[in-house]
C-alpha positions, 0 to 999 in steps of 0.5 A, a space after each residue: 349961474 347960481 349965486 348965494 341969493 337964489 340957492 334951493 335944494 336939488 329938485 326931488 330931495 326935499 319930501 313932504 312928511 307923512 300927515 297920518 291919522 287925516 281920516 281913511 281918505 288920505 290913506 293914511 287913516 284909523 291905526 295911523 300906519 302902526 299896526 292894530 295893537 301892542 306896545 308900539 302902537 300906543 302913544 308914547 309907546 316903544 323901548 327905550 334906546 338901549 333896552 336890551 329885551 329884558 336882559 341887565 342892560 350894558 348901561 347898568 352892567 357897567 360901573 358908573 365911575 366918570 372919566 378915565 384914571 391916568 395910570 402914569 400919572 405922578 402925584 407930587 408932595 408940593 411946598 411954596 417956596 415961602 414955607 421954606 423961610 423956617 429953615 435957617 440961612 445955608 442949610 441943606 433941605 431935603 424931603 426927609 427935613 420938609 418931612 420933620 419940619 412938617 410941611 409934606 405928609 410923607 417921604 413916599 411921594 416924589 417933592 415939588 418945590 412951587 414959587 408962591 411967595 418969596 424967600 429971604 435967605 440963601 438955602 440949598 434946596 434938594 427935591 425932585 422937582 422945581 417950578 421956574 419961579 421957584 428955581 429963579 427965587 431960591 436963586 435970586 437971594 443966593 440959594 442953590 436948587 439940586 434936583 433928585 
């Protein structure tokens, strides 16, 4: 029986490599079994992997942009929930008033509302969507969060 400590690979599936360019007695003298001339022939010589014989090849066809873009993907406009302490005790905040108040660019996109930092008062939040912290601290100090 073989164990780990005296493995070797199966008789006959190891070959020496060719020694070319030994002298014309090992038979494998003068061209080096290259041929007599031509771009394969020199050193350093041959075409590189995706040479396409003189065609525009598919690497340089194609545009160079890295990685794919998600078409579903849903950007968000995002506020943290200590922005939201400019508005007054029991007020509604919509995306239109983050929108007045400055805090998003734009109505167009759908309103996150995230959790970094804390809030002092009780507000009615409506967005399209919350971050857990968010939710439990608008909760926390009695607020109320509605979802679009």
């Amino acid at each position: 029986m073989r164990g780990l400590d005296n493995l070797s690979p199966s008789p006959g599936s190891k070959k020496r490599g060719k020694r070319v360019g030994r002298g014309n007695g090992s038979g494998h003298g003068t061209y080096s079994t290259r041929g007599c001339n031509g771009q394969k022939s020199r050193s350093g010589g041959g075409v590189s992997r995706y040479f396409e014989g003189g065609q525009l090849p598919l690497v340089k066809r194609l545009p160079r942009h890295p990685g794919f873009k998600n078409i579903f993907r849903v950007e968000y406009a995002t506020v943290n929930v200590d922005r939201l302490s400019i508005f007054e005790a029991k007020t509604t905040v919509t995306p239109q008033e983050l929108y007045r108040a400055g805090l998003i660019r734009s109505v167009g996109k759908p309103v996150k509302i995230l959790g970094n930092g804390s809030l002092d008062r009780p507000i009615v939040v409506v967005a399209n969507k919350f971050s857990r912290a968010a939710r439990a601290k608008i909760e926390a100090v009695g607020g109320q969060v509605e979802e679009l």
